[in-house]
N, CA, C and O atoms as a GROMACS GRO file, in nm:
protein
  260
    1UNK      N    1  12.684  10.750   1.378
    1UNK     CA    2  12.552  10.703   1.402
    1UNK      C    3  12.448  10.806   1.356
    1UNK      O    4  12.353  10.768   1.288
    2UNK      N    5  12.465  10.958   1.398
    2UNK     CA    6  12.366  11.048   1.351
    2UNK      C    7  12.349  11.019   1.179
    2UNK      O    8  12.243  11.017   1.117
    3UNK      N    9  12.501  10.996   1.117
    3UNK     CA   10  12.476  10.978   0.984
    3UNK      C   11  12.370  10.912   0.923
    3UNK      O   12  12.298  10.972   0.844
    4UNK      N   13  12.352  10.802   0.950
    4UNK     CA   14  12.272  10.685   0.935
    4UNK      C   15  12.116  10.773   1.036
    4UNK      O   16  12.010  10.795   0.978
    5UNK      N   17  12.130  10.797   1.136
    5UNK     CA   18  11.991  10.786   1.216
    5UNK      C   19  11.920  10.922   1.234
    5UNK      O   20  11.831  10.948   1.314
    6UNK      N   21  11.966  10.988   1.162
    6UNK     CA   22  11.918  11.115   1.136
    6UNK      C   23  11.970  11.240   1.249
    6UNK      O   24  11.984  11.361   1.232
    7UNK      N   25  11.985  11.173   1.343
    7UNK     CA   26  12.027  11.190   1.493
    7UNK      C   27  12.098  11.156   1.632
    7UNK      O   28  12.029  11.218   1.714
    8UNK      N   29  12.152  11.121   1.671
    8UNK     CA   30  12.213  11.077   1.772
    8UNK      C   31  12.114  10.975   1.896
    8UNK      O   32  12.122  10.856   1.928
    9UNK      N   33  12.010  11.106   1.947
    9UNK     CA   34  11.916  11.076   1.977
    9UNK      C   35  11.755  10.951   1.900
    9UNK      O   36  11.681  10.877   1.966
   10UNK      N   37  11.755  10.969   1.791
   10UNK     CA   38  11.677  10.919   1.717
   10UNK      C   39  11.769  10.756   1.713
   10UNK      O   40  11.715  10.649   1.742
   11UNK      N   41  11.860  10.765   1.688
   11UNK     CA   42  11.932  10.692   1.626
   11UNK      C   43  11.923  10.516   1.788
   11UNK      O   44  11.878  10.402   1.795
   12UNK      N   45  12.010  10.626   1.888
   12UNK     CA   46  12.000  10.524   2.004
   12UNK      C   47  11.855  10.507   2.040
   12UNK      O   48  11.854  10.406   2.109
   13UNK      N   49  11.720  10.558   2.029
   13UNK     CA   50  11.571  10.517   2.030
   13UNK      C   51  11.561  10.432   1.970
   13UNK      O   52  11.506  10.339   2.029
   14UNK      N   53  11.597  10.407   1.842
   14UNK     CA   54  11.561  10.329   1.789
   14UNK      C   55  11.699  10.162   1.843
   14UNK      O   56  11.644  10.052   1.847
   15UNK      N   57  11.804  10.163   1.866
   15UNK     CA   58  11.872  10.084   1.918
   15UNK      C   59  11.776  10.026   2.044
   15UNK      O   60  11.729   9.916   2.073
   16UNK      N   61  11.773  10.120   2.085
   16UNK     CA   62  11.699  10.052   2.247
   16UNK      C   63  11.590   9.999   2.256
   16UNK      O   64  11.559   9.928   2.352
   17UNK      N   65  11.472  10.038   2.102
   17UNK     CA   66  11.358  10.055   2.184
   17UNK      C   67  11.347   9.878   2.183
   17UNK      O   68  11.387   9.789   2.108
   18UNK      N   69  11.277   9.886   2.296
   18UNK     CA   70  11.208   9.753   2.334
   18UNK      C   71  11.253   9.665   2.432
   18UNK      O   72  11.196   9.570   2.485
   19UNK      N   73  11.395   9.724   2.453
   19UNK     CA   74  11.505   9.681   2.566
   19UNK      C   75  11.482   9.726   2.655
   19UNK      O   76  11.411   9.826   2.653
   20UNK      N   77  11.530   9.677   2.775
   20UNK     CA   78  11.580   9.730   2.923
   20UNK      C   79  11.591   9.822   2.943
   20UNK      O   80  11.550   9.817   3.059
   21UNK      N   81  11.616   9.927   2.927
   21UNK     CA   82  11.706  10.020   2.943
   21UNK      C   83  11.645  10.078   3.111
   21UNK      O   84  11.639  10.201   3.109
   22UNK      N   85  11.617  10.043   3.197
   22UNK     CA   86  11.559  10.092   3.244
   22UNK      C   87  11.658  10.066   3.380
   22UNK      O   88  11.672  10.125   3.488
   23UNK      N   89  11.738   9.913   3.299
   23UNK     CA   90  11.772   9.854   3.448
   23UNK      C   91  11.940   9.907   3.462
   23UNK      O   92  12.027   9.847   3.525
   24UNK      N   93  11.958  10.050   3.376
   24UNK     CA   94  12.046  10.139   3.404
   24UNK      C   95  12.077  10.228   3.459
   24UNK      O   96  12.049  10.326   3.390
   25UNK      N   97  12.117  10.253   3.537
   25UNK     CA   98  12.161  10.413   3.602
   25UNK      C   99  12.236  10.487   3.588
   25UNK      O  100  12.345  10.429   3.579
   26UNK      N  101  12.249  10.600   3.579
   26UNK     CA  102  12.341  10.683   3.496
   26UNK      C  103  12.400  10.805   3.615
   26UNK      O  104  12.366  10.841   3.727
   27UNK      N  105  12.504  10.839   3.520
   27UNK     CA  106  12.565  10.974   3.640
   27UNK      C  107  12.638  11.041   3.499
   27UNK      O  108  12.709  10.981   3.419
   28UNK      N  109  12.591  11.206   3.496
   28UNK     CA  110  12.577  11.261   3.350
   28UNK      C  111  12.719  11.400   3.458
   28UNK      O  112  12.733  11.426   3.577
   29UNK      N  113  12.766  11.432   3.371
   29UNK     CA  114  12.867  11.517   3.414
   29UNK      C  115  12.894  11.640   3.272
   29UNK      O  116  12.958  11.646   3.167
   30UNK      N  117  12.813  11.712   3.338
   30UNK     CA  118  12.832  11.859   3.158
   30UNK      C  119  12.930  11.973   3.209
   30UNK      O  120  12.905  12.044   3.306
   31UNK      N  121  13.028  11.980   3.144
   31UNK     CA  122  13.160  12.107   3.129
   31UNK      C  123  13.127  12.178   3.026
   31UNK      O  124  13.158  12.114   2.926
   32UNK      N  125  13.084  12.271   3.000
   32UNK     CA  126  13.053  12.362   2.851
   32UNK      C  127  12.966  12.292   2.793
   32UNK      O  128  12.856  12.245   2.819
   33UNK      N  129  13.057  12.295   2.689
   33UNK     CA  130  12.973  12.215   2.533
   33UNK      C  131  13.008  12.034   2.556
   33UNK      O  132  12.959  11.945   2.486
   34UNK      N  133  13.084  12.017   2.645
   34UNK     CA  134  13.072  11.891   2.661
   34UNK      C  135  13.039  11.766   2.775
   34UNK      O  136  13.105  11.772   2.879
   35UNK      N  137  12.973  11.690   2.764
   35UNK     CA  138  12.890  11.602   2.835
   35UNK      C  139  12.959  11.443   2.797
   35UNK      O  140  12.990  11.388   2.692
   36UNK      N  141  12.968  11.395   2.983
   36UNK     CA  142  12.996  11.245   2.989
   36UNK      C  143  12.874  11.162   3.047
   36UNK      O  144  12.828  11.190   3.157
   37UNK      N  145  12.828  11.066   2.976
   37UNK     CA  146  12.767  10.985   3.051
   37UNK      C  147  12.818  10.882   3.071
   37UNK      O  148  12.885  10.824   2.985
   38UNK      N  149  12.789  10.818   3.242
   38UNK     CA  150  12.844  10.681   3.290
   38UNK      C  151  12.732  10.594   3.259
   38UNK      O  152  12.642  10.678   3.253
   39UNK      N  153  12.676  10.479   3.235
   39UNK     CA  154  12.600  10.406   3.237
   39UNK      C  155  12.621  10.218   3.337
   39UNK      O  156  12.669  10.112   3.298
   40UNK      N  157  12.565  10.253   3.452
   40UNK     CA  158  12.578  10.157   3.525
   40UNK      C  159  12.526  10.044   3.552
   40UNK      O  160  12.461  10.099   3.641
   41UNK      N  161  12.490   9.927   3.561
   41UNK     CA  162  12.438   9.858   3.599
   41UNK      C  163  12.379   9.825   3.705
   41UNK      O  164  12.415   9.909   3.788
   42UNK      N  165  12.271   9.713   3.780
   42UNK     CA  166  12.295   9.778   3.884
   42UNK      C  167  12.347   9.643   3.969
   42UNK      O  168  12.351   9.531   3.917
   43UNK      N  169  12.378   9.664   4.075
   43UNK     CA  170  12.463   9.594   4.202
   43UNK      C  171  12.673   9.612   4.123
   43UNK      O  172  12.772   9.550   4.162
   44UNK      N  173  12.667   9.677   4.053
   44UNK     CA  174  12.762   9.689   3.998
   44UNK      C  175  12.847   9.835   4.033
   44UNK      O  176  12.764   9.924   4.050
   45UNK      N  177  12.949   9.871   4.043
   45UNK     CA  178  13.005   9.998   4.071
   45UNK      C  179  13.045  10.053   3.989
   45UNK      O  180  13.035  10.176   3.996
   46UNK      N  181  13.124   9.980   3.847
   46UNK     CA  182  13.226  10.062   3.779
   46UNK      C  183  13.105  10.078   3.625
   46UNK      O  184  13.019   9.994   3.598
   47UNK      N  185  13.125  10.169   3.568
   47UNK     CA  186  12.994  10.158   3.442
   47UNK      C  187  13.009  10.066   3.363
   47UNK      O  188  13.119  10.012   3.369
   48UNK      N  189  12.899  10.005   3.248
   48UNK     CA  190  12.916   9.931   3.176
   48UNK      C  191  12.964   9.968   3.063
   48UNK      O  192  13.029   9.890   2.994
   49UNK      N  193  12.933  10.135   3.016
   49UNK     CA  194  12.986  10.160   2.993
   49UNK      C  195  12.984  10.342   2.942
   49UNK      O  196  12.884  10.406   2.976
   50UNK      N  197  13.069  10.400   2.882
   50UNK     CA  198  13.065  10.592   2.929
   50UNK      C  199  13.064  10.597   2.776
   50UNK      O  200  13.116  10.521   2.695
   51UNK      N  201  12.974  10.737   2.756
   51UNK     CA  202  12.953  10.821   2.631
   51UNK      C  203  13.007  10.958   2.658
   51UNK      O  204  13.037  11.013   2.764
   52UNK      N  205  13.012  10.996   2.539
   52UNK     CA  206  13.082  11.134   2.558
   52UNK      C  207  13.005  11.202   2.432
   52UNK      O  208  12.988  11.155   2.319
   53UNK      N  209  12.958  11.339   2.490
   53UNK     CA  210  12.918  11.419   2.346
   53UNK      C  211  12.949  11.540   2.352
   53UNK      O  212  12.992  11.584   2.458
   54UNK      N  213  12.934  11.633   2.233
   54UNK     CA  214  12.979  11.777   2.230
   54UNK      C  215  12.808  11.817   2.198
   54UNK      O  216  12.728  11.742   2.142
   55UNK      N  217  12.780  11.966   2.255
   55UNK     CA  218  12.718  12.032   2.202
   55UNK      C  219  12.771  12.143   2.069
   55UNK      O  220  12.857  12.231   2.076
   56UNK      N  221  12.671  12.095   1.928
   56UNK     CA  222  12.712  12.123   1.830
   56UNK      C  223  12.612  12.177   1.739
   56UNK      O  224  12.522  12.107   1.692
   57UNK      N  225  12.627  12.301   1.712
   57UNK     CA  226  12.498  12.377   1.648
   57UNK      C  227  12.363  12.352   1.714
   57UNK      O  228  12.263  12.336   1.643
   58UNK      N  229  12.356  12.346   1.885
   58UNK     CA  230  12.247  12.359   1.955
   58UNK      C  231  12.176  12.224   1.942
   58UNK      O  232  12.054  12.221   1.959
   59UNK      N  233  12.252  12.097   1.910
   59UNK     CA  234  12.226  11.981   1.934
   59UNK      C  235  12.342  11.892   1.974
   59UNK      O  236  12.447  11.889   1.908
   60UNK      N  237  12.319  11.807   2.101
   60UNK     CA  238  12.433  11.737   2.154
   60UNK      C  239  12.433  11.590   2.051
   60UNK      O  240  12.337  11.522   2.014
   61UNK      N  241  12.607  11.573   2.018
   61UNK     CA  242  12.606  11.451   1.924
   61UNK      C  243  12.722  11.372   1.986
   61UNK      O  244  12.805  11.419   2.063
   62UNK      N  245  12.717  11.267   1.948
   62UNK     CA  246  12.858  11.163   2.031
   62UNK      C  247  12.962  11.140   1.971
   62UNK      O  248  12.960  11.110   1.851
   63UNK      N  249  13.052  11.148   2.026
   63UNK     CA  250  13.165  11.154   1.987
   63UNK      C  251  13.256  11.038   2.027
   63UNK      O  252  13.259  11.008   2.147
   64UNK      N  253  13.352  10.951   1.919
   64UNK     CA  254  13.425  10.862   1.988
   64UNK      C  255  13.569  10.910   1.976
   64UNK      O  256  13.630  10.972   1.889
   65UNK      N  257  13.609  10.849   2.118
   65UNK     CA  258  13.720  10.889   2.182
   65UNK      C  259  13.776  10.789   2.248
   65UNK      O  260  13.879  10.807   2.312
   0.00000   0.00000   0.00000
């Protein structure tokens, strides 16, 4: 995705903008260089769904796994 969006960050802004995103809740979990996000819904328990990224040359990018 950074390929294409210049960024990781840039990239999902532009996916989202104009959407919901609001009616998500999150629970972020960072070990070192690497970071999980849960993304939840809400009245819901289990996430909709989890990201994972590495910090990489002082910018975090996503990684699939």
């Amino acid at each position: 995705m950074a390929v294409i969006g210049g960024s990781c960050e840039k990239a999902f802004a532009a996916i989202f903008k104009g959407k919901p995103t609001d009616i998500f809740a999150g629970d972020v979990r960072v070990e070192g260089t690497r970071a999980e996000v849960d993304l939840v819904q809400p009245g819901q328990s289990e996430p909709a769904t989890s990201l994972v990224a590495t910090r990489t040359g002082g910018e975090w990018r996503l990684i699939d796994e």
